[in-house]
C-alpha positions in Angstrom: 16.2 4.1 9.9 15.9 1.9 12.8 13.5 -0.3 14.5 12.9 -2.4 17.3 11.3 -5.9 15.9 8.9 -8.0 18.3 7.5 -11.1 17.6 4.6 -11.1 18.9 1.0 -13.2 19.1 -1.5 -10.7 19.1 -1.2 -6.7 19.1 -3.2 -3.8 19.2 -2.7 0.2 18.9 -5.2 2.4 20.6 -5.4 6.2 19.9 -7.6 8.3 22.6 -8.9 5.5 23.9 -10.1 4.2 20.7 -8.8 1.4 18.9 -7.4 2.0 15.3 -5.6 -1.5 14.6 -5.5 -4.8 15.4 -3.3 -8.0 14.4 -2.7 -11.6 15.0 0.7 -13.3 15.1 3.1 -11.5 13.4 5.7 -9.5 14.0 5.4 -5.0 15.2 8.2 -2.7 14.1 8.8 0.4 16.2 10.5 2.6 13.5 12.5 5.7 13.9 13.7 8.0 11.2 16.8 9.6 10.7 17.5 13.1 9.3 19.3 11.4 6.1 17.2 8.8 5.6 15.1 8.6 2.2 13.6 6.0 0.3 16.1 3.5 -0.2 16.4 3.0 3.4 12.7 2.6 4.1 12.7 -0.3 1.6 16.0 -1.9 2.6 14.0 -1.9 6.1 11.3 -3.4 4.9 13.0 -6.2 3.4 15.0 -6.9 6.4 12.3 -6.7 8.8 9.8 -9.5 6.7 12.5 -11.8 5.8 14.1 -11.8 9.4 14.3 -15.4 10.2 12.8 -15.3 13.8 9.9 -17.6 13.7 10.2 -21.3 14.9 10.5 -24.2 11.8 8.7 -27.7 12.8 12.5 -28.4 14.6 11.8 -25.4 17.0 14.7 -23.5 15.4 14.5 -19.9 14.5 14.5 -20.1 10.4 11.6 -18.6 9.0 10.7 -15.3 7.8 6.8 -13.2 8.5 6.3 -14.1 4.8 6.8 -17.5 5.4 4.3 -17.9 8.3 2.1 -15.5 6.4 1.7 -13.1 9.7 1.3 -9.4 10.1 3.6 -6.5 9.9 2.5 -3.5 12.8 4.6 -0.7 11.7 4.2 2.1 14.3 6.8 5.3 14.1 8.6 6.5 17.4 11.0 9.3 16.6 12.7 8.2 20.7 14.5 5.8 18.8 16.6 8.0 17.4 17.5 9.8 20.6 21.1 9.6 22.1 21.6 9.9 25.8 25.0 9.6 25.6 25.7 12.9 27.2 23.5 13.0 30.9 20.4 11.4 31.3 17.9 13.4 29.0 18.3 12.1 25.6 19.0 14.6 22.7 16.6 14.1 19.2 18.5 16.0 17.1 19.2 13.3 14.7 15.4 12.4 14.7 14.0 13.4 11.2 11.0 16.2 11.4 7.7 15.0 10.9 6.7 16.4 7.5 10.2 13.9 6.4 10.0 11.2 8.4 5.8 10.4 7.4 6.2 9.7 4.1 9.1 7.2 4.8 7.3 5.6 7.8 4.4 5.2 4.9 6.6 3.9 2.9 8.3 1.5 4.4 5.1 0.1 5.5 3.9 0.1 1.7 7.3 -2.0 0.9 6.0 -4.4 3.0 2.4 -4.3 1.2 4.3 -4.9 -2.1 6.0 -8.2 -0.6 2.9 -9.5 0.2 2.5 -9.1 4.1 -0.7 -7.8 5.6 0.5 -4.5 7.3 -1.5 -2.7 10.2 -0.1 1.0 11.5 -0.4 3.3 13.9 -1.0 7.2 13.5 2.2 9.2 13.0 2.7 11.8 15.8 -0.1 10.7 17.5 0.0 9.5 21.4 -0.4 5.7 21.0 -1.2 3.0 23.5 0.3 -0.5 21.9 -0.8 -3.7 23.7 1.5 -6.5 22.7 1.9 -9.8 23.3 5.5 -10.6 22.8 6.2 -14.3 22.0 9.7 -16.1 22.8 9.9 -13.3 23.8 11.6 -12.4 20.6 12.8 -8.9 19.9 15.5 -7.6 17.2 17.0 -4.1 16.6 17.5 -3.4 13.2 19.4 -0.2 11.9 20.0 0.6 8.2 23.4 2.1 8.9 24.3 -0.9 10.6 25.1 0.2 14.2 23.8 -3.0 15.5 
């Protein structure tokens, strides 16, 4: 699995022009799913992404974690993460995990979270989103569970 991690201030995720979710400081997750990913990744995500040390201590110094400032996790899924455009300039999505695979571990990744105590706010899987976002630093982290980067 892989995500794209931005601190953020405020966020929202709009679906058809209606607004679904909503979130204060805190950090949103762009998550892709891989074709081999299962449920041990989705939790090893999930651990990384709310005890990533990108929030500012009293010193101004990146060293705490979303639990420790007690903000939100947005966790929204966007299968183009997985996309490789290696090869010419229209990326390929074969490694992207179908739908009826990927949901559940998109879910469940966000319910990892949940069970360490952060508030969690989603989008709607395979739905055309709109996020607002106001990215603070700004602040943004790839993450990927087969360590790439």
């Amino acid at each position: 699995m892989r995500a794209v991690v931005q601190r953020v201030s405020h966020a929202a995720i709009r679906v058809e022009g209606a607004l679904i979710a909503e979130m204060g400081a805190g950090l949103v997750a762009l998550v892709g799913v891989a074709r081999d990913d299962g449920p041990t990744q989705a939790c090893e995500l999930a651990e990384r992404i709310v005890h990533l040390r990108i929030f500012p201590d009293a010193e101004g110094r990146m060293n705490r974690s979303l639990l420790e400032t007690g903000g939100t996790l947005g966790v929204v899924s966007q299968f183009t993460l997985m996309g490789d455009a290696r090869k010419g300039r229209r990326p390929a999505f074969t490694a992207a995990a179908p739908g009826p695979h990927a949901e559940p571990l998109v879910d469940a990744l966000a319910g990892a979270a949940r069970g360490l105590g952060v508030p969690v706010v989603t989008g709607r899987f395979g739905a055309q989103m709109q996020i607002a976002l106001r990215n603070e630093g700004p602040v943004t982290i790839l993450l990927d569970t087969e360590r790439q980067f």
